[in-house]
C-alpha positions, 0 to 999 in steps of 0.5 A, spaced: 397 555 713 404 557 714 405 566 714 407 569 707 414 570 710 415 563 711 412 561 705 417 566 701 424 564 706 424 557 703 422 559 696 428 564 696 433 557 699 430 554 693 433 559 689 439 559 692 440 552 691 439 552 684 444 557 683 449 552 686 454 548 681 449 542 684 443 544 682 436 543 687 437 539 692 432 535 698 426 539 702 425 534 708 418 534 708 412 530 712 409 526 708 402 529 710 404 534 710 400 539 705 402 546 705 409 545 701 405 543 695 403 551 695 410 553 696 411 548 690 407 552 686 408 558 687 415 558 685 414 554 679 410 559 678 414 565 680 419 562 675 415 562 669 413 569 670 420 571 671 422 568 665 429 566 667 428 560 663 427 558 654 423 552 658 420 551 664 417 544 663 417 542 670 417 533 671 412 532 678 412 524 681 409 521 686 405 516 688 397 514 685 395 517 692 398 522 692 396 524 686 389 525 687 390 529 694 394 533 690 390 534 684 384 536 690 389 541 693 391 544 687 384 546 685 382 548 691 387 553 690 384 555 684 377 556 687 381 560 694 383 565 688 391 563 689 391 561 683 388 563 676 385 558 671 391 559 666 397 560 671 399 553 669 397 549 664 398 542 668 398 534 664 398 527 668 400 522 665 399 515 669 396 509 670 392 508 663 393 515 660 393 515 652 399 514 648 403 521 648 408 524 645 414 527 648 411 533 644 405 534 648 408 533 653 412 539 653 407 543 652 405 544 659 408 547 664 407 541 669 407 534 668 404 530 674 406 522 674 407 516 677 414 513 679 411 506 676 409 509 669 417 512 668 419 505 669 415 502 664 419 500 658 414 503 652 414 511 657 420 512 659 423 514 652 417 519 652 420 522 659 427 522 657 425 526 650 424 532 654 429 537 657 425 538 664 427 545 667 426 541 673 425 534 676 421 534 683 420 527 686 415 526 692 416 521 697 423 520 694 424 514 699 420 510 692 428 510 689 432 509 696 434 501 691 439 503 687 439 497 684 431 498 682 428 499 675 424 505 678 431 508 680 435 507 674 429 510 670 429 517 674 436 517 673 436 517 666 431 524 665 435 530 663 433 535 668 437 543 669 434 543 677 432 536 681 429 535 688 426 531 693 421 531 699 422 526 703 422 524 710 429 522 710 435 526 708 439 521 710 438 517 704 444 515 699 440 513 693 439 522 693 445 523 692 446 519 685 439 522 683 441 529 685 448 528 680 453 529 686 456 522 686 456 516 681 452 509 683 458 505 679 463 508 683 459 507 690 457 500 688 464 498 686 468 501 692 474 497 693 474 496 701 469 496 707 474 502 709 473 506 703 466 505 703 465 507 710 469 514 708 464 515 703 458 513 706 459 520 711 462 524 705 454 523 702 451 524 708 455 531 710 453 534 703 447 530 702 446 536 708 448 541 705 443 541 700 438 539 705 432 544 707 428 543 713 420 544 712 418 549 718 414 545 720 420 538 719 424 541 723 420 543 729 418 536 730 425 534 729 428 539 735 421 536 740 423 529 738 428 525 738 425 517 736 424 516 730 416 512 729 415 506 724 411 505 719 406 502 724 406 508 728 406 511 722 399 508 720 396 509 726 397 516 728 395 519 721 389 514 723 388 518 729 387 525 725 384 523 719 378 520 724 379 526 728 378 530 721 372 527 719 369 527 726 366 520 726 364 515 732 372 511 734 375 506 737 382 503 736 384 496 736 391 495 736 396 490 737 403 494 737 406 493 743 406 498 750 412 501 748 410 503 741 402 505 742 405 510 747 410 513 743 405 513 737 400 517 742 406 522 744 407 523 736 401 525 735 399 530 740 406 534 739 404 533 731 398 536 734 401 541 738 405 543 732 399 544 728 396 550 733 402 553 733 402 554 725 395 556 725 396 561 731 391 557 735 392 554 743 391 547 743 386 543 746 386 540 753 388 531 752 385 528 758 389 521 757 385 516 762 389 510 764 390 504 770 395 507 776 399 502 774 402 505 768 402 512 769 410 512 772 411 508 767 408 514 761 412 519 766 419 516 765 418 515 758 415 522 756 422 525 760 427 520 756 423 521 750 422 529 749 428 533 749 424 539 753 418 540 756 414 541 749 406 539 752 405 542 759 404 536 762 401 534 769 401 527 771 395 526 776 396 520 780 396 519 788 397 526 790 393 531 793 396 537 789 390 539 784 394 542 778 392 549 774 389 550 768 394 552 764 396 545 762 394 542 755 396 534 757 393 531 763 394 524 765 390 521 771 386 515 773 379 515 772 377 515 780 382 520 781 380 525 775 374 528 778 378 531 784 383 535 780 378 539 774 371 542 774 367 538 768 366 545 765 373 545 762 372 544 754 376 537 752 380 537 746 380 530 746 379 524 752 383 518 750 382 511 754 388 507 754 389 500 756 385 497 761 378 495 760 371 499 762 367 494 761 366 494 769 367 502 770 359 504 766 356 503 773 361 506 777 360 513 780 366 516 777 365 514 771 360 517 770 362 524 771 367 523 766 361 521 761 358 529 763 365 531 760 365 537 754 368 534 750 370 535 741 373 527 740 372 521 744 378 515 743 378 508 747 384 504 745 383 497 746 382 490 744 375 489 743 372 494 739 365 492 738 363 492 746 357 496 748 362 500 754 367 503 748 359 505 744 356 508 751 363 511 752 364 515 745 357 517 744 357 521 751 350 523 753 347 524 747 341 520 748 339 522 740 344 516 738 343 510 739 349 504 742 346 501 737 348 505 732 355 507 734 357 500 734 354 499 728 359 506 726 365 503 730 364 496 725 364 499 718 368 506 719 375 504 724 381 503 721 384 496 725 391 497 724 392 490 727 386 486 727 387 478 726 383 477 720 379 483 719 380 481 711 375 476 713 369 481 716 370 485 711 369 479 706 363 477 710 361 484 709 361 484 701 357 478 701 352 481 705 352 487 700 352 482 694 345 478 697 343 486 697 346 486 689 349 492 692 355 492 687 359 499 689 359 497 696 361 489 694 367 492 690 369 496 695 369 491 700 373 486 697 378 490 695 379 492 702 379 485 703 385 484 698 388 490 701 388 488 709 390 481 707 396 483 704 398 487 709 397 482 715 400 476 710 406 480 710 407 483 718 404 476 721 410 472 716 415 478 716 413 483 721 413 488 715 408 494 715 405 496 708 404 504 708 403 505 701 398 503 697 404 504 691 407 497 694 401 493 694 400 490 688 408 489 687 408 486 694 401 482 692 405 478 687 410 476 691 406 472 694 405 468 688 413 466 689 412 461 694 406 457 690 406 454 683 404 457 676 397 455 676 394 458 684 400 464 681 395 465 675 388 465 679 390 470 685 394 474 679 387 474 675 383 475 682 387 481 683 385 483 676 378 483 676 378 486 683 382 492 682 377 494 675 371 493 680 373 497 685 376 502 679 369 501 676 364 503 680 366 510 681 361 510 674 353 510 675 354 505 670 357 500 672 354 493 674 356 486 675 352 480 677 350 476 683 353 469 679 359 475 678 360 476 685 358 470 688 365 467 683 368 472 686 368 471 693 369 463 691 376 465 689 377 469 694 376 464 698 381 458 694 386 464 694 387 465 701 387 457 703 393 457 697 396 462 699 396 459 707 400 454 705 406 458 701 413 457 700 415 463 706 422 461 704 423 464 698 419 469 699 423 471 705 430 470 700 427 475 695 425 480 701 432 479 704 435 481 697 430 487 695 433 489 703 427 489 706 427 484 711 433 483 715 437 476 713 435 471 719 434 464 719 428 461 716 423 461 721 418 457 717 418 450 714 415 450 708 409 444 706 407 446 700 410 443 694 410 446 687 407 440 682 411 438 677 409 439 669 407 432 668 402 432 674 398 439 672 398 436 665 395 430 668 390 433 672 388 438 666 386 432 662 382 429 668 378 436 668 377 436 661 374 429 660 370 428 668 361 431 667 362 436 666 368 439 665 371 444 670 373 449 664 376 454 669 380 450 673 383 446 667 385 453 663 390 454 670 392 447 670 394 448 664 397 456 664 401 453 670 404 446 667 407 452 661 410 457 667 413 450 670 416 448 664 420 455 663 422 456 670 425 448 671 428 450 663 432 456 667 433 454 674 437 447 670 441 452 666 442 458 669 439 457 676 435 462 675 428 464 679 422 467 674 419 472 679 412 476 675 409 475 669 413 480 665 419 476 666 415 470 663 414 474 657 421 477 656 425 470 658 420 466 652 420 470 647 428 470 648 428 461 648 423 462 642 428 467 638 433 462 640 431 458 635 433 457 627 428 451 625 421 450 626 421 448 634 421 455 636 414 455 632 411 450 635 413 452 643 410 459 641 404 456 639 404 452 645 406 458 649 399 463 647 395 456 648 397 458 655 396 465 655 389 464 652 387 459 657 390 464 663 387 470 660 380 468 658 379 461 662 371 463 663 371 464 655 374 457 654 367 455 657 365 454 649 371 450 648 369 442 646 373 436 648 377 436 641 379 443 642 382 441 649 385 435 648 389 440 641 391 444 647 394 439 651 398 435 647 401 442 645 403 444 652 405 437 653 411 438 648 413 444 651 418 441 655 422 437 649 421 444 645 424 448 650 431 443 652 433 443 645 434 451 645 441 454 645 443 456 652 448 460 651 444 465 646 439 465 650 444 468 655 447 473 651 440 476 649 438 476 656 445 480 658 443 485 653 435 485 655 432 490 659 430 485 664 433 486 671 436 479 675 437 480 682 443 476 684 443 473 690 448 473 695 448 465 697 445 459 693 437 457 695 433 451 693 426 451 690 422 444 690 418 443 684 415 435 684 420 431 687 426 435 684 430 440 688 433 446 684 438 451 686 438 457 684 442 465 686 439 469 681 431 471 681 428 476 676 425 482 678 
């Protein structure tokens, strides 16, 4: 924990800053980093005691995961005696939170939310009632998109005082929140050269308001690369296992260069800590094959501007080195020669070759007499008995057996190729054992990982952030035709509730539940294999978060066309036995089809999302003076029910069926009689955002191709 003097140094900046013409400003900040939450709440605190304003009604923002830890934290506080019970009255309001009132909301001295809730067309009006004395934004890298809904929503909030924590101060986007320039004005700049000009007058006074965390600016002055989110995931893993104290190996697939700069990162981060805490640091023993240690040495010297870790490399030299240094890098069979098995180990870290043959060798084992708190083998293989032997030591009481099994289900493979797939074979092993809250977890974890490689095995991008998810999740559904879209969409659904579920004692699903699960998981994974990358890549390129290279990827999936779904729904509804599920997305997809043809044709408009969907039909619908917008709407709702309650529809009889498919079959004659250009203007004047492209694309849906420069977001 930082001193009480550090503590009061930054709270009496923030109140500098407050006293400026442009009130608040920007905390560079490490994510993890849990101590500026005190501070936070210290000086809201402060504030209130001191009156200085009618009302200190304070807005906090962050991520879902943010907010647990942070909720955590903030009793902990309370139970150390930092805070009393009544110091602060505090509301969250996020996620499926009750209907509010901005009345009650103002009631409260703290209200915690969610950067997705803001954005939500029925909550925002409830957040801009409010007079907020200040707006607090973690993670404020969430609002880097000035072209988003989530910025636009943050914007809108009257506040006296804003602030951000972000890693990156460096952010234009800030600038617009914290009121010190308009977006119009940046969007609209007349020449490269102007904009230029502008770009560094943001960046100089986006310094000005800027304060370094203690610890932020340490870590700046030790470092001067910059990790990627990959990085970043695999060090924060580092010391989360570490924190936990369990048994570890670490499979990682980054290349040399960026497996040597995380392991850098995280020993100064840990170095950096020690000194926060007023403790020495332990000794790190990184093991490695002779022939990368002159390799580790060049990059160590360009990397760090001073000698911030005492460092000895121990290679071919005869010269033992002193005790004093924290780092020790050497080879295994030159180890024994230079420190004494006494000296009590910090860490040990195996780096890049393999120990397979090193069980039986004389050197190895002197390694395994080591004192030692935390053991890491980096490797490939994370199930071999060498890495078991190695990280349970000498302690006999613990079986391989059991440590391989702990390496199984416990690491975090950061890159592991189908870890999605271990882990569905772990949920169907936890549903033949009907253990529901272990299957849910699994199969959620499954969506999770397989996300997150679709993603960097297609466009080499790393999702952190549990927040990104399910909007990456989504896109995915971009490049497949309504009906796959709507069963991965539902599967989302039911997996998310099951993993939030079985947190209670009373939550249950059935075998026949699970095993329907698993199958659809199944189907997804095959659908989503075959995707349309392209588009998706297109929309990444435009969201810019993929830089705008050449398709690599010739898509050979092409999306059906409405009158084959029809027909295929109809051969569905009629076999023994009717397949009732896949007849409800057959037909839920022929409706999507036919809105997204109707907009591609008339306004080369792509429909990304289900809330698009439901937006643009209710504008086609409102379209309408006669009887026409009656009957699409009628056949809309057939095809919302058979998405929604595809299961429910199993009672349906044929007649019913057949009532259904006629009405989907005239959506198309509906929709081409509506007035586009008054579809136009409503869509101008709706909340809907429609990003548009910088150059045309085509999507292929049957044997038609469709341009489009528009998509929905």
């Amino acid at each position: 924990m930082s001193s009480d003097s550090d503590m009061k140094n930054v709270m009496q900046d923030l109140k500098k800053l407050e006293n400026r013409k442009d009130s608040g400003g920007i905390i560079t900040v490490p994510t993890s980093d849990s101590e500026i939450d005190q501070v936070i709440i210290s000086y809201i605190l402060e504030q209130k005691e001191q009156g200085t304003s009618e009302n200190n009604i304070n807005l906090i923002v962050g991520t879902p995961k943010w907010i647990k830890s942070w909720n955590l934290k903030f009793n902990g506080f309370i139970r150390a005696g930092i805070l009393k019970d009544d110091d602060l009255l505090i509301s969250y309001f996020y996620n499926r939170t009750k209907s509010r009132s901005s009345n009650e909301l103002a009631k409260n001295d703290i209200v915690i939310t969610t950067y997705d809730t803001l954005k939500t067309k029925s909550n925002l009006p409830i957040f801009k009632a409010v007079d907020w004395e200040r707006i607090i934004l973690y993670e404020a890298n969430k609002i880097s998109d000035i072209n988003t809904l989530r910025f636009g929503a943050i914007c809108e909030l009257k506040s006296k005082y804003r602030w951000c924590l972000t890693e990156n101060f460096k952010q234009h986007s800030l600038a617009f929140f914290l009121k010190m320039y308009d977006v119009d004005s940046f969007k609209n700049t007349k020449s490269l050269e102007e904009h230029k000009l502008l770009v560094k007058d943001i960046e100089k006074d986006l310094e000005q308001v800027n304060l370094y965390w203690s610890s932020t600016e340490l870590k700046m002055k030790r470092i001067n690369f910059v990790l990627k989110p990959r990085q970043k995931e695999f060090t924060n893993s580092l010391a989360q296992c570490e924190a936990e104290s369990t048994y570890r190996t670490t499979a990682y697939g980054m290349n040399e260069d960026e497996i040597r700069k995380s392991i850098i990162a995280f020993l100064l981060d840990q170095d950096e800590k020690s000194e926060r805490s007023s403790r020495a640091m332990g000794k790190t023993l990184l093991v490695m094959s002779p022939d990368v240690i002159k390799p580790w040495k060049e990059l160590l010297e360009s990397l760090l501007k001073e000698d911030y870790l005492a460092i000895n490399y121990y290679g071919n030299e005869t010269k033992k080195s002193n005790n004093s240094h924290v780092v020790v890098i050497t080879t295994y069979d030159r180890f024994e020669k230079s420190y004494k098995k006494y000296i009590q180990w910090e860490r040990i870290i195996f780096y890049g070759f393999s120990l397979a043959n090193a069980k039986c060798n004389q050197h190895y084992q002197k390694l395994l007499q080591l004192s030692v708190m935390h053991r890491w083998c980096l490797t490939e293989e994370n199930t071999h008995r060498f890495s078991a032997h190695f990280l349970k030591g000498n302690n006999d009481k613990i079986g391989e057996d059991v440590v391989v099994n702990n390496i199984e289900q416990k690491l975090h493979l950061l890159s592991t190729t189908k870890y999605y797939f271990t882990l569905m074979t772990s949920a169907i092993k936890a549903s033949k054992a009907n253990d529901c809250c272990q299957f849910s977890n699994d199969m959620w974890e499954s969506i999770v990982s397989y996300t997150k490689e679709f993603f960097y095995k297609n466009f080499e991008i790393w999702l952190k952030e549990d927040e990104s998810l399910e909007e990456m999740y989504e896109m995915m559904c971009l490049g497949l035709d309504g009906s796959a879209a709507a069963l991965i969409i539902r599967l989302w659904v039911d997996v998310n509730w099951n993993h939030t579920a079985c947190k209670h004692d009373s939550f249950f699903i059935t075998r026949d539940e699970m095993d329907d699960i698993v199958d659809r998981w199944k189907k997804s994974i095959d659908l989503t294999e075959n995707a349309h990358i392209d588009l998706i890549r297109n929309v990444l390129i435009e969201k810019k978060l993929l830089q705008d290279l050449l398709p690599t990827y010739t898509p050979s999936y092409i999306i059906y066309d409405f009158d084959v779904l029809l027909t295929k729904a109809k051969k569905m509804s009629e076999q023994d036995p009717p397949d009732i599920v896949i007849f409800s997305y057959l037909i839920w997809g022929a409706a999507v089809v036919c809105l997204r043809k109707f907009f591609l044709d008339r306004l080369k408009l792509e429909i990304s999302g289900q809330n698009a969907q439901e937006i643009l039909m209710e504008i086609v619908v409102d379209s309408f003076t006669d009887d026409t917008g009656g009957r699409l709407l009628r056949a809309w709702t057939f095809a919302k029910l058979c998405r929604k309650k595809a299961y429910a529809m199993s009672h349906s009889n044929l007649l019913l069926r057949n009532y259904i498919l006629e009405s989907v079959k005239s959506m198309e004659e509906c929709i081409n009689k509506a007035d586009i250009e008054k579809i136009w203007k409503q869509l101008e004047a709706s909340d809907l955002q429609i990003l548009k492209l910088s150059k045309n694309y085509f999507v292929t849906i049957g044997k038609d191709k469709f341009l489009y420069n528009k998509v929905t977001c």
